[in-house]
N, C-alpha and C positions, 0 to 999 in steps of 0.2 A: 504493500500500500504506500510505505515511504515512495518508492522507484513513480508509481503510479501521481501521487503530489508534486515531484520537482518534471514528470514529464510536463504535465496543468502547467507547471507556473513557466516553463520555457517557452508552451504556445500560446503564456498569457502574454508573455514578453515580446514575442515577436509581432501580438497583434496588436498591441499600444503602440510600438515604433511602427509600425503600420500606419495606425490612426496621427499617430503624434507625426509624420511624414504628411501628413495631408492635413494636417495645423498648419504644418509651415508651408505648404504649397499657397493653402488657402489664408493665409495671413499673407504673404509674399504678394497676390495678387490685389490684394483688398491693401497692402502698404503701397503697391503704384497706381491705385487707382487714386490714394486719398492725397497721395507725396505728400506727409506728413516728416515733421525732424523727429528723429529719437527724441524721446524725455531721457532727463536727467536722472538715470536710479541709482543714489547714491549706495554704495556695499555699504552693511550694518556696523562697519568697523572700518572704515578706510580714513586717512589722517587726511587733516587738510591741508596740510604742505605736500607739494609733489616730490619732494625730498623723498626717496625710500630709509626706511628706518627699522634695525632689528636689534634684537636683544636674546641673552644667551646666560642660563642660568644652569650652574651646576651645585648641588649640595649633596649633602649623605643625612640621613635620619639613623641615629642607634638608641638603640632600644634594649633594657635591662631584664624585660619580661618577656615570658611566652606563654601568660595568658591567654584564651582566645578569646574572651570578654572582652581586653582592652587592645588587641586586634579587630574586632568585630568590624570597625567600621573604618578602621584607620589605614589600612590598603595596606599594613606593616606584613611582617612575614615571620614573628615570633623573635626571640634573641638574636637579631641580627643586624649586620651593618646594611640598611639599605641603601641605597644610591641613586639619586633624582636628576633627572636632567629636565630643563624648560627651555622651550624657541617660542620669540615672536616674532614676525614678520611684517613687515606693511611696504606696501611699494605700489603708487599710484604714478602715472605718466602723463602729457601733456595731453595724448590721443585717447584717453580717460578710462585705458587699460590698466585695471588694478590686480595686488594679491593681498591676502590677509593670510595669514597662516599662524595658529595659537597651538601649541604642543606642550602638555604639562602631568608632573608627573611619573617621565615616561622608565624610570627606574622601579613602578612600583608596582603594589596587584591590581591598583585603579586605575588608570591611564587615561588619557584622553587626544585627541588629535581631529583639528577642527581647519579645515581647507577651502575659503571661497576665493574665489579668481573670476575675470570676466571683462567686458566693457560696459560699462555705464548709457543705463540704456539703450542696450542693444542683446547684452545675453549674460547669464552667472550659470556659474558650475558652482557645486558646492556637493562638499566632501566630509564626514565626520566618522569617526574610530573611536566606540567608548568602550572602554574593558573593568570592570569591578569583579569583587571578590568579596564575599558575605560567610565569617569564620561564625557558624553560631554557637558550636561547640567542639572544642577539641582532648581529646584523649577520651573519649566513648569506646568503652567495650563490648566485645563482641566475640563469640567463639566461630564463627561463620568465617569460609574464605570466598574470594569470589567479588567483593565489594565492588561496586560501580558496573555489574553485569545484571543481564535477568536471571541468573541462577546461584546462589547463595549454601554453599556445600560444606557441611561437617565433615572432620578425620573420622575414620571410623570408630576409632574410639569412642564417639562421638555422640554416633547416631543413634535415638533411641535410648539413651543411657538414663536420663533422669527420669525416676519418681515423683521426689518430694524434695521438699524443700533443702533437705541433709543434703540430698545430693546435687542441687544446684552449688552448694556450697565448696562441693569435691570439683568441681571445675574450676573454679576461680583463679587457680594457675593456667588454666589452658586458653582462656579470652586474651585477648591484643589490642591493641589501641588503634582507633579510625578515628578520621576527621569529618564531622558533619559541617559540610561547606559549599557553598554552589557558589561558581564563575558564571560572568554572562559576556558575553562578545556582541555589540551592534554596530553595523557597518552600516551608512546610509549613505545615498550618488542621489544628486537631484540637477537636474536642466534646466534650467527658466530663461522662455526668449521673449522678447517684446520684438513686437513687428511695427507696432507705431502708436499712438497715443491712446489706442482704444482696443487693438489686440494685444493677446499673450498668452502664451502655454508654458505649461510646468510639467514636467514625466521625473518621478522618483522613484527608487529602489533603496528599498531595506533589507536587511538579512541581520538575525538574533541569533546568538547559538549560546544556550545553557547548560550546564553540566552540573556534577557533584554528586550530593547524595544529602537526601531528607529522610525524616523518621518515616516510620510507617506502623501500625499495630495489626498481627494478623492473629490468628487462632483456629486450633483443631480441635474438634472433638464434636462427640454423638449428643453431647445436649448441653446448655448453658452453665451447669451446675456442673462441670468434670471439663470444662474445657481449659486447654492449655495454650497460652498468650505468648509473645514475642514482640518486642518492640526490634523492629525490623534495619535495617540500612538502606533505603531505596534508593533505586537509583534513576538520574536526570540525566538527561541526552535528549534535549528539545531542539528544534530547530524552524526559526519563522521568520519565512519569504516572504516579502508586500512589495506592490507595484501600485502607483498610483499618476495618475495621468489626467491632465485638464487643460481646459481653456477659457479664459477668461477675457471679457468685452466692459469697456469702461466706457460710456458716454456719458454725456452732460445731464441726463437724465434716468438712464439705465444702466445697471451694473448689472452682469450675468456669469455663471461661474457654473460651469457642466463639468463633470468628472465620473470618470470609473475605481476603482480601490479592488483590489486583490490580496488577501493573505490567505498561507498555507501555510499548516501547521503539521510537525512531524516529531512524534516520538519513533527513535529507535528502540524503544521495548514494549514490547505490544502486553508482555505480563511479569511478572515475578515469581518466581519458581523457589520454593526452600527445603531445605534438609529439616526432616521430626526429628528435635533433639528429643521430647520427652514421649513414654513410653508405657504411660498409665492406662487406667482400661479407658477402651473408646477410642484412643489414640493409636491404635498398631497399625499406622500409614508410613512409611518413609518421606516422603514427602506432600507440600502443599504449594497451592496456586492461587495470588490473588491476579486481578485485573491492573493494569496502569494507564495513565490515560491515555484514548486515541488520537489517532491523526484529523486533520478536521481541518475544514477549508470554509471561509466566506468570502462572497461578491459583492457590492454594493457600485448602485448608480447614483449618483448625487447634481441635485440644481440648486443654485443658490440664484437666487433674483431681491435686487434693491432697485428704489424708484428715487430718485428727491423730486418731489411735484414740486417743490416751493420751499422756499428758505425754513418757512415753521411743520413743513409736515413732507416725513419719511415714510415708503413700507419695505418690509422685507417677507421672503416668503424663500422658504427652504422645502425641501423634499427630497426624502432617501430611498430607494428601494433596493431591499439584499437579499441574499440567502446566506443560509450556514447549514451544511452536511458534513454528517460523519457516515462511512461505508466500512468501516472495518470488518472483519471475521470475526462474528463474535465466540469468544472463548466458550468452551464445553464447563456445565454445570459444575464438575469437580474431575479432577483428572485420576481422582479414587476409583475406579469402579470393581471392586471385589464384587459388593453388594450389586448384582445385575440388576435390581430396580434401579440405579442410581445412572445406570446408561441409558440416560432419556435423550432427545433428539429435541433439537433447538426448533423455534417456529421459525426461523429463516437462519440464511446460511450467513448476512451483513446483518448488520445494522439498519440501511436502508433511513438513517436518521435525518430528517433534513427539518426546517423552521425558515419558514419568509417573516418576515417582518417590514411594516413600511412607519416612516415619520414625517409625519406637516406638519410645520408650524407657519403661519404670518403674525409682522407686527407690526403694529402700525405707532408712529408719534407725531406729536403733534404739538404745538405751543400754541397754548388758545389765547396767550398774549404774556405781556413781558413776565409776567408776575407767575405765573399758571402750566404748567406743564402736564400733555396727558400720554399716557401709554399703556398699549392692549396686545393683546396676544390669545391666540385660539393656537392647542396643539394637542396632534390627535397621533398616537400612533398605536400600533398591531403587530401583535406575534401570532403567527399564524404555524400551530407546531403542526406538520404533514406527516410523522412518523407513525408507521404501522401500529395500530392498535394488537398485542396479541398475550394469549394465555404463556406465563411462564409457570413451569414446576421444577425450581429452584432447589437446591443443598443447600444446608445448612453449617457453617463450619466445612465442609467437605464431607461429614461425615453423617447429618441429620436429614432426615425427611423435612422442606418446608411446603409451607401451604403453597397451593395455585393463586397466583398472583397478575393480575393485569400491570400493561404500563399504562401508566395517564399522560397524557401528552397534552402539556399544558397549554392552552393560548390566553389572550391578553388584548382588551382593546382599553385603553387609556385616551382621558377627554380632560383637558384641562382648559383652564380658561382663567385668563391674570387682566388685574384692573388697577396702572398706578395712578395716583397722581399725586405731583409735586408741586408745591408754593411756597413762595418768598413771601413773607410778611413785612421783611424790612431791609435791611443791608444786615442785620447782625442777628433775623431768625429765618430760618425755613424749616419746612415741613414734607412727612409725606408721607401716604396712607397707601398701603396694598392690601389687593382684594384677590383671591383663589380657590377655587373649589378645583379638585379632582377625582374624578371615577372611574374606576379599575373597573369592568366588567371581566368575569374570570370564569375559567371552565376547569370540569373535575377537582372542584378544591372545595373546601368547609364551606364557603361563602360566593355566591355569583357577582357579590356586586359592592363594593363600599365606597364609599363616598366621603373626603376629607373636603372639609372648609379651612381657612383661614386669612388673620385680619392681622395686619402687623402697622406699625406707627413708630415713625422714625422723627428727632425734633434734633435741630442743630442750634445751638444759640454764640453767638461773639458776643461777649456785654458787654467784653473793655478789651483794650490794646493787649492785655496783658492774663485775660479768661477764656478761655473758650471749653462750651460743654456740649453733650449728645446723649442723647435716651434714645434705647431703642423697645419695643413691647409689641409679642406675637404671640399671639393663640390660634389653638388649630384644635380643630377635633374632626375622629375620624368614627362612622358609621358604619355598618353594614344590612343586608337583606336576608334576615335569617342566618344562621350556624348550624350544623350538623357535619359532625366526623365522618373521614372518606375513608378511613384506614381501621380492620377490626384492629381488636385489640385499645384503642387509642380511648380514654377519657371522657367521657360527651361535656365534663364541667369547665377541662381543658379549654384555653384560647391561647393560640400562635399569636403571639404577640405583634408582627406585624398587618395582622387580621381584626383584632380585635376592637373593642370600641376603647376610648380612647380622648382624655382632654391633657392638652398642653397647654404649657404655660412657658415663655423664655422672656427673661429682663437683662438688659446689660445699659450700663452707660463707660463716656468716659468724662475727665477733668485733665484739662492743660493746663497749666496755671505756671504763669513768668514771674518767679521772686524775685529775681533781678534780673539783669542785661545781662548778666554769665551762670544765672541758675534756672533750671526749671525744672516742673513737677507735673508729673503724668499718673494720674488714678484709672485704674479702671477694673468693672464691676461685672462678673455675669451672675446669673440663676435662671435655673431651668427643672422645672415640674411638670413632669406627665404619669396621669392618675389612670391606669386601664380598670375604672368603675366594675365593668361587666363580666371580668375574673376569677373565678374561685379559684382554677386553679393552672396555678401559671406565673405569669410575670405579673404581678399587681402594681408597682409602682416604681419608678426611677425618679433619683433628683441629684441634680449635680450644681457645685458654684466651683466660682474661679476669681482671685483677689490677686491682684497686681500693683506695684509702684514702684515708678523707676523717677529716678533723681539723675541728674544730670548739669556737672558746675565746671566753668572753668576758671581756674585761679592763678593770678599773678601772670596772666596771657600765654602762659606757656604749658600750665597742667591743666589738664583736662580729669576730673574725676567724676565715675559712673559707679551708679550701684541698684539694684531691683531684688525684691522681695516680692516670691507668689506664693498662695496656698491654693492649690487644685483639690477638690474631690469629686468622688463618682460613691452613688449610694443605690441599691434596687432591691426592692424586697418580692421575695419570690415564695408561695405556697404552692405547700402539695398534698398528698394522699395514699394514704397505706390502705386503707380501706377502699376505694375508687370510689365512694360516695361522697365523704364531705373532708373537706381540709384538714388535717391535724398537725400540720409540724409546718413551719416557714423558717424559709433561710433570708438571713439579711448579710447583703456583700458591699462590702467597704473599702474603696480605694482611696488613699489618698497621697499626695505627694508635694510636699513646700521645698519651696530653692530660693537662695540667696547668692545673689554676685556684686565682687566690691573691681572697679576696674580703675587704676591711677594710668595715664598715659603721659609722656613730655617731650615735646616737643621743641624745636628750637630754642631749649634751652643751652644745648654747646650748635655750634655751629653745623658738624659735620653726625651729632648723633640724634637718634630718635629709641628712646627705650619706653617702658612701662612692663605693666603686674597686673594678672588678671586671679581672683580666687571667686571658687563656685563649689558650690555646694548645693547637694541635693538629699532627699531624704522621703523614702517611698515606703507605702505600709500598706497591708490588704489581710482584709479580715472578711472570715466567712463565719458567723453566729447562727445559731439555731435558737428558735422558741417551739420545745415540743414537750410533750409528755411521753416522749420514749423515752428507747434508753440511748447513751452514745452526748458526746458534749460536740461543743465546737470543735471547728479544724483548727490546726496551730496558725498561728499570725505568718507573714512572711514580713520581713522587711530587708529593706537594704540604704543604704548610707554610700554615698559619692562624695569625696573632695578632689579638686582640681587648684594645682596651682599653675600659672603660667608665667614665665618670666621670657620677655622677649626684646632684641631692639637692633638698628640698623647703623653700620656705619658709613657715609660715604667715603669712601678713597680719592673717588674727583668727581667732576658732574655727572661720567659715563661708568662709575665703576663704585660698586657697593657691596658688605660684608653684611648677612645677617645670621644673628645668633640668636636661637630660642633653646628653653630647656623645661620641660614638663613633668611636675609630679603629681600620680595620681593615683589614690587609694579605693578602693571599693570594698566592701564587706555587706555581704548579704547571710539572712536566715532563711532559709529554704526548707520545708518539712519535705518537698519529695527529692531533695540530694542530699540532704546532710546527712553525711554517716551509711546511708544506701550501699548494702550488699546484695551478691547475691545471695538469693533463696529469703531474702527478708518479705518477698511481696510471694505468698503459697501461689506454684503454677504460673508464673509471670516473670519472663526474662527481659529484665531492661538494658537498657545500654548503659545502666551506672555513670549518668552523669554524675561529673562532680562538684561539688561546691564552686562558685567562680572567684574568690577572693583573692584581692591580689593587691601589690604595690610595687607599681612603677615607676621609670625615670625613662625619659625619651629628651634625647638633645638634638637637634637641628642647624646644621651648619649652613651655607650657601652663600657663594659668589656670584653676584652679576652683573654681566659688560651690556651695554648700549653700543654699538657700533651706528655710527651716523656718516 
């Protein structure tokens, strides 16, 4: 099926330069009919002296730790000396042929490389190469060989060997350490030509490729109560082709924008395949199979159209039409088949998966005078899922009979309709009020039909030179047409929280406030209440604030000093049901997280230096509480504790040549209930990757030289 998707995307390719061939035929003859001059397209980055100018930076980053916490995001590569190199380029010409070229990075796991070149007004190529690297955790064990494949194999020793929990325990010499980490690669080529002041086409290509490995949780066995668990190493080998091609028409009164869009999506592992480490009853299979996801392609036609009738009144009006299929082979119920009931035969040989969907929207604005501003909007769009309706009779585990089971293939028509309008009251207030209703009509799901309202109010006020505030306030509530569960088994008191009924509430403001000509003060405020009324059991209520101030002074004209204090939380309280009739136990879950930062920076205070000190801190907690009359308390608290210090500053050697030194210390400590202290055989029947605690304390220093050649 991969071979089958890059053949698609080669005769997508051939048939946009097709089309895009006959842009420029048909722009070429419509530019001598009009002998219009090129406009002026200035590149997003081209200098305004014709002078070319580059610059050239070389540094190293070393690093004390091999965390992968404080790796995570930092493109490091554990205890090591990394080595960074940075290009910039700029070179514009009389004949108004330019290059830009930005390259940063490029010693590291994150990379970047960003390439436009062209003439001004007449045509741009444009080139980009991003490369990242995402450590989420390192030293995971695992007794499995095979990592980054679909088949995942124990030594024979191996296979089959654990019971119980003892014997998880007797292996614990024989797991090895993996890195749970995904790379991404995207390479992007785009064309853009202007034919004359009123044509232009654009034809791009992208291509993504990701790898690594993510968790994954599988399980074996003949029933719920004897089954045995694996927290897996999965593995990523994605890859996604897009082609996108348009053209575009500018007049004095019409804008128009036509386009087609192609992406192709390719997993190399169509499943996952593993070795049965354990060996208990119900489990005497050598191996198991899950699913991973397939390959899958969409199309989409796109218009865009704008009007200006007149200085006070715009419309615009868009429209998309696509598809998305998936055709894979779909995998056999379980690849056990002892038990000759269990060699059941699939209702088709693919998938056969496909969904159109289309989108409208117009909107129209308007100034119904100096004071008064209005704007509307109708938008309607449709999933329309086409995939075969048919009976599956399914394994359970690999190893259970489940029920006969239909697919639901869902569709979606969505009707929205938005009502702004804005007023100026004076020079130092405005105003402005929005209005929306939305209706989901919905097929095979609890509910056909819901319907959300809301009314929001925005108010800006200047009082003085030296004040300025904002309030904002929105409510929204959402309805539906009846409720009734699609899935046996499932609750009838139960509501899916995105279904459900439902009132909101969201408040925020802000304060600016100038204490003096080198200080100022910035507050600002949010709260957010939504009450799902119609609940017993479920999600009953969320409520979340967020408290902010940042200060901001400069002193003695040379220092600058900065500092912000926020307190964040996230609160939702949830009931449930041991009895499946009425509520007995509710969880209440508590996030919260406050951070402080003090920053000094100085500035021309020597001639030739620029330093400053950044410190931050953070501090995150989450708590899961119960109110039951069972038995069993709370879960443990988690929290964790960040400080960062940064010391950094520059020197210049001469106008064209400069020295910067940074050096970072950073501590972390967290309590985690499901790492701390985790062995094996501590969780009966359940093999994890024993992550470990991520605690750590770092030093990262930062060197770097850079020339300006002019």
């Amino acid at each position: 099926m991969r071979g089958m998707n890059q053949a698609k995307f080669v005769t997508h390719v051939f048939f946009c330069f097709v089309v895009y061939a006959g842009f420029q035929v048909c722009g070429a003859a419509d530019e001598a009919e009009l002998d219009d001059e090129p406009t002026v397209d200035r590149c997003k980055f081209c200098p305004d002296l014709l002078n070319p100018s580059a610059e050239l930076a070389i540094g190293t980053w070393i690093a004390s730790s091999d965390a992968s916490k404080f790796d995570e995001y930092r493109a490091l590569q554990g205890r090591t000396v990394n080595v960074d190199l940075g290009v910039k380029l700029h070179y514009l010409d009389e004949s108004a042929k330019y290059l830009w070229l930005d390259a940063q990075q490029l010693g590291l796991a994150s990379r970047y490389l960003s390439i436009e070149g062209g003439k001004q007004g007449s045509y741009r190529i444009d080139f980009d190469y991003k490369q990242s690297r995402h450590w989420q955790f390192g030293e995971a064990k695992t007794p499995y060989l095979g990592v980054e494949s679909d088949k995942l194999s124990l030594s024979d020793s191996l296979k089959q060997s654990v019971n119980d929990a003892d014997d998880l325990q007797t292996i614990k010499a024989q797991l090895h350490n993996i890195d749970v980490a995904q790379s991404r690669k995207q390479l992007a080529f785009a064309i853009n030509k202007t034919f004359n002041k009123r044509w232009s086409s654009r034809i791009g290509f992208r291509y993504e490729k990701k790898d690594g490995v993510i968790t994954s949780g599988a399980a074996i066995g003949s029933a719920y109560l004897n089954a045995n668990s694996v927290i897996l190493p999965e593995p990523i080998d994605y890859q996604t082709r897009s082609i996108d091609l348009s053209a575009l028409y500018s007049g004095n009164i019409l804008q128009a924008q036509l386009g087609i869009r192609s992406h192709f999506f390719d997993n190399a592992n169509e499943y996952l395949r593993w070795d049965n480490l354990f060996t208990s009853t119900g489990s005497e299979v050598s191996e198991a199979q899950i699913a991973l996801p397939p390959s899958s392609q969409h199309h989409q036609v796109y218009v865009r159209l704008g009007a200006q009738f007149s200085e006070k009144t715009q419309l615009f009006y868009q429209l998309n039409v696509g598809r998305m299929s998936q055709d894979d082979t779909l995998l056999p119920y379980t690849i056990n088949t002892q038990d000759q009931s269990f060699n059941r035969s699939l209702p088709h040989v693919s998938a056969e998966a496909r969904v159109d969907h289309l989108h409208s929207q117009v909107k129209l604005s308007h100034r119904a005078t100096e004071e008064l501003k209005l704007d509307g909007a109708l938008i309607y769009h449709e999933r329309n899922n086409k995939t075969p309706v048919s009976n599956y009779d399914y394994v359970i585990l690999d190893l259970a009979d489940g029920d006969n089971r239909t697919n639901n293939p869902y569709d979606f028509k969505d009707y929205t309709a938005k009502l702004a309008s804005r007023y100026r009251w004076s020079e130092v207030l405005n105003s402005e009020v929005l209005l929306r209703r939305d209706v989901k009509k919905r097929s095979l799901q609890a509910t056909n039909k819901t319907t959300e309202d809301m009314l929001g109010i925005k108010s800006k006020l200047n009082a003085f030179e030296s004040l300025d505030m904002s309030f904002q306030y929105r409510y929204k509530k959402r309805d539906y047409d009846n409720y009734a569960v699609t899935l046996s088994g499932e609750n009838p008191l139960m509501r899916k929280y995105y279904l459900a009924k439902m009132k909101q509430h969201y408040l925020s403001g802000e304060l600016f406030y100038l204490l003096s000509e080198s200080t100022d003060l910035n507050l600002s405020l949010e709260y957010g209440l939504t009450d799902y009324h119609d609940t017993d059991i479920g999600l009953t209520d969320a409520q979340n604030y967020h408290v902010q101030l940042d200060i901001n002074s400069m002193v003695f004209e040379f220092f600058n000093i900065s500092g912000y204090a926020a307190l964040e939380q996230y609160r939702s309280n949830q009931q449930g049901s041991t009895n499946g009739s009425t509520a007995d136990w509710e969880a209440i879950n508590t996030d919260q997280v406050a951070s402080l930062g003090v920053g000094v920076h100085a500035k021309e205070l020597f001639e030739r230096i620029e330093f400053g000190i950044n410190y931050t801190m953070s501090l995150a907690s989450g708590k899961t509480e119960y109110e039951t009359s069972l038995s069993g308390g709370d879960l443990p608290d988690f929290e964790s504790t960040r400080h960062t210090v940064n010391l950094y500053g520059t020197y210049r050697l001469k106008e064209n040549m400069s020295l910067r030194l940074s050096y970072l210390l950073e501590s972390y400590n967290e309590k985690n209930w499901q790492t701390d202290e985790l062995a094996a055989g501590d969780i009966p029947r359940v093999l994890t990757l024993l992550e470990e605690n991520h605690d750590y304390l770092a030093n990262l220093v930062f060197l770097s030289y850079a020339y300006q050649f002019e």
